[in-house]
MOPAC internal coordinates of N, CA, C and O (Angstrom, degrees):
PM7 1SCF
backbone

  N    0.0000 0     0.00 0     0.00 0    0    0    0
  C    1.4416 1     0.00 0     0.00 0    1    0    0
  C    1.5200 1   109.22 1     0.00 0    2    1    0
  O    1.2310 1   115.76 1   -29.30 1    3    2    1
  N    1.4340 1   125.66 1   150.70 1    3    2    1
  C    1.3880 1   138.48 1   159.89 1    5    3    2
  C    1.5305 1   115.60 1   -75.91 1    6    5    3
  O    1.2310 1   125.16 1   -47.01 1    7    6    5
  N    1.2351 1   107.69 1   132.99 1    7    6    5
  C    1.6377 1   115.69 1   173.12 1    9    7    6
  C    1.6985 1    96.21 1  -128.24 1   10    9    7
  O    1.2310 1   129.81 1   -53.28 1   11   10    9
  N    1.4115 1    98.69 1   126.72 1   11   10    9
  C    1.6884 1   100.40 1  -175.27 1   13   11   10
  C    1.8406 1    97.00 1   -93.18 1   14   13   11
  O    1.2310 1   124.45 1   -40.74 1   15   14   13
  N    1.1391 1   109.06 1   139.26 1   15   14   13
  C    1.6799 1   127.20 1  -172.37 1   17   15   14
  C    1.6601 1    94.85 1  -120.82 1   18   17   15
  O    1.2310 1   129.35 1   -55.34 1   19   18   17
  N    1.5660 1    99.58 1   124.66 1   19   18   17
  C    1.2215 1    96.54 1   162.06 1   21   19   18
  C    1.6351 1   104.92 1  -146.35 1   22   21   19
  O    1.2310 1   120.33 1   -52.15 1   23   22   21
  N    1.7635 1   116.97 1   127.85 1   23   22   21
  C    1.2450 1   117.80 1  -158.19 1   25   23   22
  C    1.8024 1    93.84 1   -91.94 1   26   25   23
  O    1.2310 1   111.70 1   -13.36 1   27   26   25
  N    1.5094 1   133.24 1   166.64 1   27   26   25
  C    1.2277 1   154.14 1   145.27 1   29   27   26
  C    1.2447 1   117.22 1   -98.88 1   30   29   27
  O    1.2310 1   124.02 1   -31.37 1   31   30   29
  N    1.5614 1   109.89 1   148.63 1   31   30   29
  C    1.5235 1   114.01 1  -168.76 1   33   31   30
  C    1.5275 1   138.40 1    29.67 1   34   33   31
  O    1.2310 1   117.51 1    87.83 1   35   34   33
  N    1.2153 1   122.35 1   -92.17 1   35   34   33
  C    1.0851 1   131.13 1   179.13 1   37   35   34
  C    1.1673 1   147.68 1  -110.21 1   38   37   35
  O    1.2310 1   138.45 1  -171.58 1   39   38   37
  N    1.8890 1    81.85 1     8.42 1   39   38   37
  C    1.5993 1    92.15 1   156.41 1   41   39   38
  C    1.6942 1   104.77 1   -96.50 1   42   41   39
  O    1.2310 1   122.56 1   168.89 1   43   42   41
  N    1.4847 1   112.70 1   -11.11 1   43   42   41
  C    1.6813 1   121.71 1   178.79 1   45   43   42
  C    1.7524 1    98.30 1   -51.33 1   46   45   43
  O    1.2310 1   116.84 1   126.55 1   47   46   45
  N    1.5574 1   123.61 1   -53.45 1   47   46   45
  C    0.7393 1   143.44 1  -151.73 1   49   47   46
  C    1.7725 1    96.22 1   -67.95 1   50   49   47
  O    1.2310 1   129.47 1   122.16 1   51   50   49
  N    1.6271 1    99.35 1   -57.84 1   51   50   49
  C    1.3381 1   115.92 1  -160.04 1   53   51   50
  C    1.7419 1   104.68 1   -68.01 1   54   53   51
  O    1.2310 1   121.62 1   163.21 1   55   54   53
  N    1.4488 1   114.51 1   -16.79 1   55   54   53
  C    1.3742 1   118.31 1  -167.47 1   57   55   54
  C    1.8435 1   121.04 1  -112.78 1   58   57   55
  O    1.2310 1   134.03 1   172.82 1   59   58   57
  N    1.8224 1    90.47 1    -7.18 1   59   58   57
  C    1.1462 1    88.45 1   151.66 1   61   59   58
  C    1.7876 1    94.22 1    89.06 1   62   61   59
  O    1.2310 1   125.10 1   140.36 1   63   62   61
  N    1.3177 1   107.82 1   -39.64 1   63   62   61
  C    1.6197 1    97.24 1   177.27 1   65   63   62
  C    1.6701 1   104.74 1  -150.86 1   66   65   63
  O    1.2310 1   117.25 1   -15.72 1   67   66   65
  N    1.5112 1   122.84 1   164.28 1   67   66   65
  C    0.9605 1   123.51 1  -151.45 1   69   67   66
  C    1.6491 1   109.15 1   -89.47 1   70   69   67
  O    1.2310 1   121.59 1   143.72 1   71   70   69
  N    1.6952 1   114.57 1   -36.28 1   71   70   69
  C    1.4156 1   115.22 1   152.69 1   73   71   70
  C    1.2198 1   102.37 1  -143.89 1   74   73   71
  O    1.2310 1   130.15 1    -0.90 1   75   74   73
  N    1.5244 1    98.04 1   179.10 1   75   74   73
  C    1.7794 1   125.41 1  -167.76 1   77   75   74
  C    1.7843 1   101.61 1  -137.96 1   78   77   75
  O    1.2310 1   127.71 1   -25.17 1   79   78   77
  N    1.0995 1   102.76 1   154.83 1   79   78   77
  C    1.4600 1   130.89 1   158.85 1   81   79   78
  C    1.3765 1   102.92 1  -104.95 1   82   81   79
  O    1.2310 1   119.34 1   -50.53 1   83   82   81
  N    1.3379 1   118.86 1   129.47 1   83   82   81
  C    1.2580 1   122.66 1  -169.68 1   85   83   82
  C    1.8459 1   106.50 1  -143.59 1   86   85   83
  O    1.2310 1   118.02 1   -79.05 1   87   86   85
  N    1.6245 1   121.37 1   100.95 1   87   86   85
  C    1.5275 1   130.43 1  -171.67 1   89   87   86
  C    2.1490 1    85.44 1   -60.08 1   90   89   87
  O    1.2310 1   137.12 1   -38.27 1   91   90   89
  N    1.5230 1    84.44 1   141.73 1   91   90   89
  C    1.3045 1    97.23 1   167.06 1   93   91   90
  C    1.4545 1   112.43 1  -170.44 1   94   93   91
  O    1.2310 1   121.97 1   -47.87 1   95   94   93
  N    1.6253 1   113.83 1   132.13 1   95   94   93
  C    1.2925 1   112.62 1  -170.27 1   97   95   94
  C    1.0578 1   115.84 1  -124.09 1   98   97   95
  O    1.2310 1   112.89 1   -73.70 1   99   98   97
  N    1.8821 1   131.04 1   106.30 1   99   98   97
  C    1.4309 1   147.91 1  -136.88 1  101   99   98
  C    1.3458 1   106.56 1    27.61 1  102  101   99
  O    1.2310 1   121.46 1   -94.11 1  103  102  101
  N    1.1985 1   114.81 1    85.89 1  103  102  101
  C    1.1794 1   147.05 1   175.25 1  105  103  102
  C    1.2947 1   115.67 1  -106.88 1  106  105  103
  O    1.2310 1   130.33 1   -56.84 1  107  106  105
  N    2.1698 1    97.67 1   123.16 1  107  106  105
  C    1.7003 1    92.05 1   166.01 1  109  107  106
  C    1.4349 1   106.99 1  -136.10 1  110  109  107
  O    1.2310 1   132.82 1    -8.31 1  111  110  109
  N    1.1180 1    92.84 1   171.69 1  111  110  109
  C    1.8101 1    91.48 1  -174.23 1  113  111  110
  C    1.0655 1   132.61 1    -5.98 1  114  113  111
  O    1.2310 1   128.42 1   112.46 1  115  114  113
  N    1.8947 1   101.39 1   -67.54 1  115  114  113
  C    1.6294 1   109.73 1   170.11 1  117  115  114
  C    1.1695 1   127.30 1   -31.95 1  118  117  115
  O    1.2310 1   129.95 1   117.97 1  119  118  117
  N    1.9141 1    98.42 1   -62.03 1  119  118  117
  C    1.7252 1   100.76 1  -174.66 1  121  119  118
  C    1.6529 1   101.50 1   -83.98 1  122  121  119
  O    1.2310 1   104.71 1  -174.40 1  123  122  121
  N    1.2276 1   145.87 1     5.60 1  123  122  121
  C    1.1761 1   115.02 1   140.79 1  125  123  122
  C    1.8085 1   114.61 1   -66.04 1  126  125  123
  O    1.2310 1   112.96 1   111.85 1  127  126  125
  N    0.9314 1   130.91 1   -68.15 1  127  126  125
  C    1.5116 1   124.48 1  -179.05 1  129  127  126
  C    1.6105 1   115.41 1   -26.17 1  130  129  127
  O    1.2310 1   126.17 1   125.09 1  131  130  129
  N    1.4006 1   105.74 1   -54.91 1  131  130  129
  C    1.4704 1   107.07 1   171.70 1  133  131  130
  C    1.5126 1   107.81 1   -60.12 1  134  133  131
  O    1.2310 1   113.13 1   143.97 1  135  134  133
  N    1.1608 1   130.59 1   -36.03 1  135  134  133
  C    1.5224 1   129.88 1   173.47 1  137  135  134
  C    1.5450 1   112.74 1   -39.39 1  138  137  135
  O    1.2310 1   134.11 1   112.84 1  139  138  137
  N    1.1755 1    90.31 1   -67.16 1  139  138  137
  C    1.7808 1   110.11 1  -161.36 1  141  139  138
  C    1.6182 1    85.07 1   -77.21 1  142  141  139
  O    1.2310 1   107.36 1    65.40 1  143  142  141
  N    1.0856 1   141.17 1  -114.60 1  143  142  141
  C    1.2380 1   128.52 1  -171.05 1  145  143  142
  C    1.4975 1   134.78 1    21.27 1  146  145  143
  O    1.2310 1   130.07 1   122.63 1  147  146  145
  N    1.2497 1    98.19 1   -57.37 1  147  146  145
  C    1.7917 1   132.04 1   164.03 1  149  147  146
  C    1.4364 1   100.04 1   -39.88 1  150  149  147
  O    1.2310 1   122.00 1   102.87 1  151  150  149
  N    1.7284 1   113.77 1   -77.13 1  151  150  149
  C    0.9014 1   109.45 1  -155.40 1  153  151  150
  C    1.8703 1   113.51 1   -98.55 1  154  153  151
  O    1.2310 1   121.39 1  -159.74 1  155  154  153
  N    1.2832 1   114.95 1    20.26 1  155  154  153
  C    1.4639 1   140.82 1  -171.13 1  157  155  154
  C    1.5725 1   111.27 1  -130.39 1  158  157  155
  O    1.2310 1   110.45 1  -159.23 1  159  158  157
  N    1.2883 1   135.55 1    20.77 1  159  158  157
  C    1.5289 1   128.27 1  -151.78 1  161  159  158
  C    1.6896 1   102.63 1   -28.53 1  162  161  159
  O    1.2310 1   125.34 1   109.88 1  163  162  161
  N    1.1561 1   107.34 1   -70.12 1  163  162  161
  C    1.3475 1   124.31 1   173.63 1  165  163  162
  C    1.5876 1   117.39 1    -3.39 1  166  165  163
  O    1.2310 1   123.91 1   139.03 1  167  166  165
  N    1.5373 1   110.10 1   -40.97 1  167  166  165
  C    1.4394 1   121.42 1  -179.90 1  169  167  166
  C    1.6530 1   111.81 1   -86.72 1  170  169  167
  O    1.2310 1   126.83 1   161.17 1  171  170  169
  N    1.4813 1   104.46 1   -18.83 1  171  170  169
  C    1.5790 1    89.93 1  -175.25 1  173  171  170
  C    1.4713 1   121.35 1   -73.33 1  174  173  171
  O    1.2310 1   120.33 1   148.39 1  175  174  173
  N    1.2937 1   116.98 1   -31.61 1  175  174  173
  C    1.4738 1   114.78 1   137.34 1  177  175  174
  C    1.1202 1   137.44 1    -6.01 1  178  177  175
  O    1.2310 1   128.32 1   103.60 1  179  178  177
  N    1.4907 1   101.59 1   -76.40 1  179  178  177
  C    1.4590 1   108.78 1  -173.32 1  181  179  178
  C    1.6529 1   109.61 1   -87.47 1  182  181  179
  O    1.2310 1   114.21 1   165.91 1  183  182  181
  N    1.1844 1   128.56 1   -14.09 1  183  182  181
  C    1.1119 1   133.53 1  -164.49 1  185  183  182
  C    1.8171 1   108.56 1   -96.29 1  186  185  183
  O    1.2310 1   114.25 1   148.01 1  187  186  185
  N    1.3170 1   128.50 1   -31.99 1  187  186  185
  C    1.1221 1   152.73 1  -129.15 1  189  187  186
  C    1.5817 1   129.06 1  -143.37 1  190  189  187
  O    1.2310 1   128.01 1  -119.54 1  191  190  189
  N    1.4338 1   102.18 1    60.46 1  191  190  189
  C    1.5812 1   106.31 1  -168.06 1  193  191  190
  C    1.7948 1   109.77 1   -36.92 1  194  193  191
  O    1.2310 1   114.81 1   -44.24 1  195  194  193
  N    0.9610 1   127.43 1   135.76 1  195  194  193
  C    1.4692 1   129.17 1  -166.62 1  197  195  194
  C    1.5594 1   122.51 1   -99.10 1  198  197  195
  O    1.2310 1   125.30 1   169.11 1  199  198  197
  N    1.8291 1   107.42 1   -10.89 1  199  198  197
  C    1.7084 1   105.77 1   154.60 1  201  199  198
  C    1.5833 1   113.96 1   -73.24 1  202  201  199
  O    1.2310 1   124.15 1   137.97 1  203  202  201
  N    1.8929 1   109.64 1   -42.03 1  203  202  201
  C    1.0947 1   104.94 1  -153.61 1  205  203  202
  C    1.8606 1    88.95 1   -85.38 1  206  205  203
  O    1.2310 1   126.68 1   136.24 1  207  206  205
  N    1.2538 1   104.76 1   -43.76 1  207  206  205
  C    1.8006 1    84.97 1  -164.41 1  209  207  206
  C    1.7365 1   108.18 1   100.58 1  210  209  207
  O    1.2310 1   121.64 1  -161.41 1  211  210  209
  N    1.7789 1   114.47 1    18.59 1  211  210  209
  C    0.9339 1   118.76 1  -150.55 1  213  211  210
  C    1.7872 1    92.94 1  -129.95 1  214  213  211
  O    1.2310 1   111.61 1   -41.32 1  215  214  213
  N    1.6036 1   133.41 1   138.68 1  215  214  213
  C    1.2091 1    90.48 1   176.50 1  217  215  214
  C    1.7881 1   111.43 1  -115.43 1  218  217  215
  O    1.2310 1   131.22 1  -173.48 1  219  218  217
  N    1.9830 1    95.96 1     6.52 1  219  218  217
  C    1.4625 1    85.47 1   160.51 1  221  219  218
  C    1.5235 1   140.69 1   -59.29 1  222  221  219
  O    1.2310 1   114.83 1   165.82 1  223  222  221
  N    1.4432 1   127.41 1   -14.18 1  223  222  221
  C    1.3855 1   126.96 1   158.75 1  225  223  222
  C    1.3321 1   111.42 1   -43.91 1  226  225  223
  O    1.2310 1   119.42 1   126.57 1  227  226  225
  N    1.4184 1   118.72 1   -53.43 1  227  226  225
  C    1.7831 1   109.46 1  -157.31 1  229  227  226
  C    1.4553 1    93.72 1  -101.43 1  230  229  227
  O    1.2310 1   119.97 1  -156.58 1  231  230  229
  N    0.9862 1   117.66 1    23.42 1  231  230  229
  C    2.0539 1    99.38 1   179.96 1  233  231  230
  C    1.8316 1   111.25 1  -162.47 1  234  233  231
  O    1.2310 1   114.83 1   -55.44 1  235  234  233
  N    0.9002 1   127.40 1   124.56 1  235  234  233
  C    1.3653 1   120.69 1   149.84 1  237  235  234
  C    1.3337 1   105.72 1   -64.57 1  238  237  235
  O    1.2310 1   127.86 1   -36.93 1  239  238  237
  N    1.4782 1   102.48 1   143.07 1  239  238  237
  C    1.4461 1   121.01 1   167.93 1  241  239  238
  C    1.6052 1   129.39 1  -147.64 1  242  241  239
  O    1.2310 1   119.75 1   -60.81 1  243  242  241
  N    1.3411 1   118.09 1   119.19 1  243  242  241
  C    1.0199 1   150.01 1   -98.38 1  245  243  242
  C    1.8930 1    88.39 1  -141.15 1  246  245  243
  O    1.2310 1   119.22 1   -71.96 1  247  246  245
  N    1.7754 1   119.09 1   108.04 1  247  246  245
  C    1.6809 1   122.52 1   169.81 1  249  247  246
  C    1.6381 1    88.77 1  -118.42 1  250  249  247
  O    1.2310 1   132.64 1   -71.57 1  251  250  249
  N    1.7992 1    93.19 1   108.43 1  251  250  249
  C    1.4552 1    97.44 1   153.96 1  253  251  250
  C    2.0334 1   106.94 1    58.94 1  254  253  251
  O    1.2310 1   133.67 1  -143.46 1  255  254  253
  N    1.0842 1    91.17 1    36.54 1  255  254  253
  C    1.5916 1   109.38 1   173.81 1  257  255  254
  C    1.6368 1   116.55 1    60.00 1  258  257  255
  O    1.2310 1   122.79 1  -150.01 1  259  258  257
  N    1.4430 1   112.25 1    29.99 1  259  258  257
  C    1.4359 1   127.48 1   179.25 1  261  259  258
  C    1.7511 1   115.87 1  -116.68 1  262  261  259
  O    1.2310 1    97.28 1   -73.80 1  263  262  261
  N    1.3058 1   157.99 1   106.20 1  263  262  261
  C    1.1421 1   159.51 1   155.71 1  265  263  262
  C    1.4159 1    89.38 1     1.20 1  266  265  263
  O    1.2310 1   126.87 1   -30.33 1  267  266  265
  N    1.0975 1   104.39 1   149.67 1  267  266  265
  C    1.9561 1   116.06 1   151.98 1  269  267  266
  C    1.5912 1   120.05 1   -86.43 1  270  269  267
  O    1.2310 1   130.70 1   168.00 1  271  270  269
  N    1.7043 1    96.96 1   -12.00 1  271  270  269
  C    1.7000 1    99.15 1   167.74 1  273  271  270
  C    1.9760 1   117.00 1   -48.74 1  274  273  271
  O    1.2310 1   142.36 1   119.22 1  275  274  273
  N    1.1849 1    74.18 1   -60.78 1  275  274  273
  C    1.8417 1    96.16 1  -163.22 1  277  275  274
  C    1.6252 1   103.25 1   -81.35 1  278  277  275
  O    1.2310 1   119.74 1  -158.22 1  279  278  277
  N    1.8843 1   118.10 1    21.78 1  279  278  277
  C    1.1063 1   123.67 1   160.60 1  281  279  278
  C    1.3136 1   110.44 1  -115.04 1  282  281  279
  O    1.2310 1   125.01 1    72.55 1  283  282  281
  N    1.2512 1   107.99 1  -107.45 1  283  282  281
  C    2.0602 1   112.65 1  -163.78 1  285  283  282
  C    1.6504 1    88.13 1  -117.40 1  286  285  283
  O    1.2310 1   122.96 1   174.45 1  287  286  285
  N    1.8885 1   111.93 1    -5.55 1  287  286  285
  C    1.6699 1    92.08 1  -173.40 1  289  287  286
  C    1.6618 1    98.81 1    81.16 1  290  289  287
  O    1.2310 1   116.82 1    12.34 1  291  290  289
  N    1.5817 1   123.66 1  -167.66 1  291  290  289
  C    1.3424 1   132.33 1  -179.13 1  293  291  290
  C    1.3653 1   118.91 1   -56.24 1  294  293  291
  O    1.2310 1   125.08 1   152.06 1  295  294  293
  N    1.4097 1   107.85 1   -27.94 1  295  294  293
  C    2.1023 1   118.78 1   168.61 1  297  295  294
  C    1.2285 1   121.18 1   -55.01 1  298  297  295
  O    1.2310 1   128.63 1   157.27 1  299  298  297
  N    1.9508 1   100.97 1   -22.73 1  299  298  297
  C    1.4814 1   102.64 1  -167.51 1  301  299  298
  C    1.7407 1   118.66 1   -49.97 1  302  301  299
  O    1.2310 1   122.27 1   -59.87 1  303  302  301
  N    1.4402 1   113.25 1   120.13 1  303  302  301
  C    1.4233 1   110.20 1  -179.22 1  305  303  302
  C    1.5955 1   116.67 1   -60.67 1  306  305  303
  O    1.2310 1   116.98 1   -42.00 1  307  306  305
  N    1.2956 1   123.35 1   138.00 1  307  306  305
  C    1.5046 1   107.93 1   178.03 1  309  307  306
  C    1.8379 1    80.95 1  -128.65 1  310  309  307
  O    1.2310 1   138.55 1   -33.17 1  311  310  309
  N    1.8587 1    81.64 1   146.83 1  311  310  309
  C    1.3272 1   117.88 1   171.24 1  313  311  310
  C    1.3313 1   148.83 1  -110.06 1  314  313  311
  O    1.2310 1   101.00 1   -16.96 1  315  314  313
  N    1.0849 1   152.16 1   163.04 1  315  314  313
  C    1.9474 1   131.61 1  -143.86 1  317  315  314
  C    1.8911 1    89.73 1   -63.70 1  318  317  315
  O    1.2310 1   122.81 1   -24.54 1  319  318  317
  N    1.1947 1   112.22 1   155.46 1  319  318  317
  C    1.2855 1   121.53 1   159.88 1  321  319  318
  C    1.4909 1   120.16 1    84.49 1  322  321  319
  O    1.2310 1   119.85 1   164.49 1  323  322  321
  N    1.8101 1   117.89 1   -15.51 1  323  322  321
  C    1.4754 1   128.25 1  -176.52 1  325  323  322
  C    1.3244 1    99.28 1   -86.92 1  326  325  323
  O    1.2310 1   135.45 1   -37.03 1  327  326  325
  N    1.5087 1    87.70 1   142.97 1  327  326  325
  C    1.6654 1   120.43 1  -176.07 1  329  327  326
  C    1.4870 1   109.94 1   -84.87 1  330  329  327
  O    1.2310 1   108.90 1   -50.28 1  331  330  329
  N    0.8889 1   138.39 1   129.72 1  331  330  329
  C    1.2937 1   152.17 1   164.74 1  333  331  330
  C    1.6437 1   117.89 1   -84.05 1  334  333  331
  O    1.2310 1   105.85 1   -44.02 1  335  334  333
  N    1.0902 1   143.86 1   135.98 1  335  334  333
  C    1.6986 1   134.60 1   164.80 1  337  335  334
  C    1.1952 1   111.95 1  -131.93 1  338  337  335
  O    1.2310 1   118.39 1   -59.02 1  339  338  337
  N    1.5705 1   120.67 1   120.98 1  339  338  337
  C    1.4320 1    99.75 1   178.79 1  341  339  338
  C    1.7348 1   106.14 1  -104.54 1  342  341  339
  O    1.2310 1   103.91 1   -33.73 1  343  342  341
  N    1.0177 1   147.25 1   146.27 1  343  342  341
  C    1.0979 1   137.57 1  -125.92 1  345  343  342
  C    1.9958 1    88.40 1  -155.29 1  346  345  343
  O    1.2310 1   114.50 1   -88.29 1  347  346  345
  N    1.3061 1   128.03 1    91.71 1  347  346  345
  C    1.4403 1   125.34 1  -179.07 1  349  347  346
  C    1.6533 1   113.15 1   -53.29 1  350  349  347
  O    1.2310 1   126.48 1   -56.06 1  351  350  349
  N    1.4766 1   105.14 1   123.94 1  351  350  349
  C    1.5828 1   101.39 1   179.25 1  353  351  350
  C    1.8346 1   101.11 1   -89.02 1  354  353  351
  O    1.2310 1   121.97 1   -40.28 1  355  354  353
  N    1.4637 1   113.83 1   139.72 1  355  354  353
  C    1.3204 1   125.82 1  -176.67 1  357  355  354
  C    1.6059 1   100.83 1   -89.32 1  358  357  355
  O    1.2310 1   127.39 1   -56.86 1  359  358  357
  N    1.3882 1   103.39 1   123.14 1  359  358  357
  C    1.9813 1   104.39 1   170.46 1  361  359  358
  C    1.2523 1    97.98 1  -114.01 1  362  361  359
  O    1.2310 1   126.13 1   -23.54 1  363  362  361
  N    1.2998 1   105.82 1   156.46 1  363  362  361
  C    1.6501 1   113.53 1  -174.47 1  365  363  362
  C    2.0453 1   111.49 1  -154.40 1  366  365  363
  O    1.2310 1   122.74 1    22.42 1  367  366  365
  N    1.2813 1   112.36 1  -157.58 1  367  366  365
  C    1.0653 1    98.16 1   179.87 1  369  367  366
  C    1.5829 1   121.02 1   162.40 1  370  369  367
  O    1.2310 1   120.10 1   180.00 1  371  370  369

C-alpha cells in the first residue's frame, strides 16, 4: 500500500523534499517513522527524541488531518492512500 508523507518546515528542510510516497505493508505510524528514518537518516534527528526513542516529542503528526493523540497514538493503523504530516514542534525557553 501507499502512505502519502508530507513533511512541514524543518523537517521539509531536514528531508530534503516536501513529500514522499512511501510502499508500506500493515503499516503504522511507528513503522512508518522507522521507514522514513531508514531511508532519510537525516530526519531521525529531527524526528526522534533520542532519550525517549519516541518521535512524538519532536513532531506533531498528523493521519488524514487528525493528531495521532485522539487515534491509536503510534499503533495507529494506516491504510493505502492516507496522508501522513509531520509537523516540527518548536521548544524554546
Amino acid at each position: 500500500m501507499t502512505i502519502n508523507v508530507k513533511f512541514v518546515g524543518a523537517l521539509r528542510h531536514a528531508s530534503g523534499i516536501n513529500a514522499d510516497a512511501v510502499e508500506c505493508e500493515e503499516c503504522s505510524v511507528k513503522d512508518l517513522v522507522q521507514k522514513i528514518t531508514r531511508k532519510s537518516p537525516e530526519l531521525k534527528r529531527n524526528l526522534i527524541a533520542g532519550e525517549l526513542k519516541d518521535p512524538r516529542p519532536n513532531s506533531l503528526i498528523l493521519v488524514n488531518g487528525r493528531e495521532i493523540s485522539v487515534l491509536d497514538g503510534l499503533k495507529t493503523s494506516l491504510k493505502d492512500g492516507d496522508e501522513v504530516v509531520f509537523v516540527p514542534v518548536v521548544h524554546g525557553g
